[in-house]
C-alpha positions as CSV (number, residue, x, y, z in Angstrom):
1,X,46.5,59.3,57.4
2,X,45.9,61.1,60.9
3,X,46.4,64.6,61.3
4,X,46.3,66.4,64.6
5,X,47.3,70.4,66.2
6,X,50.7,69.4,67.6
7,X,50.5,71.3,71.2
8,X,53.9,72.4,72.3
9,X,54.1,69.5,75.1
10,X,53.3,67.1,72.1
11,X,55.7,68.0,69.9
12,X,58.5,68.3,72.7
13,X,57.4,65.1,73.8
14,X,58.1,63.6,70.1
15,X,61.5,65.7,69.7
16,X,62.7,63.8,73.4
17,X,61.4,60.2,71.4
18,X,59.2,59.9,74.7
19,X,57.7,56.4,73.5
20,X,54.1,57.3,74.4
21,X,53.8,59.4,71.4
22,X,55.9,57.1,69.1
23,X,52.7,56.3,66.8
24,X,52.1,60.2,66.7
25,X,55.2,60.7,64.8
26,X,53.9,59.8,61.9
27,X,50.7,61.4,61.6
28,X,50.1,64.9,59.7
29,X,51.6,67.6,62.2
30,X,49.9,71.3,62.4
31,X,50.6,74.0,65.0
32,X,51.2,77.0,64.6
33,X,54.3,79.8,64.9
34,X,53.7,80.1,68.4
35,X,53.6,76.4,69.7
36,X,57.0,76.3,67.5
37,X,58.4,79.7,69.8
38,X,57.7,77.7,72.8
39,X,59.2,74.0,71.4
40,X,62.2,75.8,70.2
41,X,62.7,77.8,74.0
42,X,62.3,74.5,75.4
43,X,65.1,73.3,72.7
44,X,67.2,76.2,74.2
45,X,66.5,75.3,77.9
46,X,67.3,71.8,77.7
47,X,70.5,72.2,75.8
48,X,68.9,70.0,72.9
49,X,71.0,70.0,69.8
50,X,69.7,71.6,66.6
51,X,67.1,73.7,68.0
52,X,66.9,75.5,65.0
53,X,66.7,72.6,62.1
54,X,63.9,71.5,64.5
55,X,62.2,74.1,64.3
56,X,62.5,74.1,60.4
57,X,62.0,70.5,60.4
58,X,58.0,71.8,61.8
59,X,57.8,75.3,60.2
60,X,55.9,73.2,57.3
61,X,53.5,72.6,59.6
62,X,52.4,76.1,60.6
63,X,48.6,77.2,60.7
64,X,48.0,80.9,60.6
65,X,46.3,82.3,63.4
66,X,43.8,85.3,62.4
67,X,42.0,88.0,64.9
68,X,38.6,85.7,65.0
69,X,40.9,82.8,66.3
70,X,42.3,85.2,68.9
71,X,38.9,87.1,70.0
72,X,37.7,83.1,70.1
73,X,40.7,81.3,72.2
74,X,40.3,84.8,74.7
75,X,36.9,84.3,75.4
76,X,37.6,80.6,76.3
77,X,40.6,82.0,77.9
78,X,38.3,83.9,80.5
79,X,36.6,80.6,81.3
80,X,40.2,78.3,81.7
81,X,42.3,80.8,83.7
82,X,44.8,78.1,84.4
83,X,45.6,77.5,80.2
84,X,48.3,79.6,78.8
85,X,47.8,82.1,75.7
86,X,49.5,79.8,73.0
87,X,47.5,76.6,74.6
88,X,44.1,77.9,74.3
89,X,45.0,79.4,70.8
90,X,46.2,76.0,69.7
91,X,43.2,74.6,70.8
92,X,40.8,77.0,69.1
93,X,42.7,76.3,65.8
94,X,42.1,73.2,65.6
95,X,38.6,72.9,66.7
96,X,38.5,75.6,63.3
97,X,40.5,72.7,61.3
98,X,38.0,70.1,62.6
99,X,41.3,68.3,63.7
100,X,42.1,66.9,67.3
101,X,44.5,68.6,69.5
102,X,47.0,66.4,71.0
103,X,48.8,67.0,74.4
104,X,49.6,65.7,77.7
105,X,48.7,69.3,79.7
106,X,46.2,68.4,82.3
107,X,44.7,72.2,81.8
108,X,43.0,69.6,78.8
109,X,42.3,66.3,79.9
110,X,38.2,67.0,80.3
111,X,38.0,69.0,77.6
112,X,36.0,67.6,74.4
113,X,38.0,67.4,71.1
114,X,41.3,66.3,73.1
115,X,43.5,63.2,72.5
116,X,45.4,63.5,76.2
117,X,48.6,61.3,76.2
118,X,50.2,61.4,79.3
């Protein structure tokens, strides 16, 4: 089976059922605490129901972040100015689990270890 780091626009994209990312629910999720912060304001923003048995339903999935994977997604960071703090994080982690990073963000679409699904 597939795994892939679940960016917050993926996984909001699978919790809407957007069709385009129909085959990625059933792949091996990761992402990490903060991608599920941002999925679960989202939730809150768009008057989703359950936000929080969402969130649970993912908090399997959670990668730890440690201060290498920080000190590594800020140096990128300097070089993408236009990628948010829990985007570039998400993609440092999983370049460090050898795993692709799924999303729809443009701020990616060039970038190499990316499966962009717009």
């Amino acid at each position: 089976m597939s795994v892939y780091f679940y960016d917050t626009y993926a996984l909001a994209k699978i919790v809407l059922g957007d069709v385009k990312y129909k085959k990625y629910d059933q792949f091996d999720i990761v992402t990490s605490k903060l991608n599920l912060m941002e999925l679960y304001l989202f939730m809150l923003r768009n008057k989703i129901q359950g936000p929080e048995r969402i969130y649970e339903m993912f908090e399997e999935s959670i990668v730890d972040i440690n201060n290498e994977d920080i000190f590594q997604a800020m140096k990128l960071k300097l070089k993408n100015k236009n990628i948010s703090y829990v985007d570039i994080i998400g993609y440092i982690l999983s370049k460090k689990h050898k795993i692709k990073f799924l999303t729809g963000d443009n701020a990616f679409k060039d970038l190499p270890n990316v499966e962009f699904v717009k």
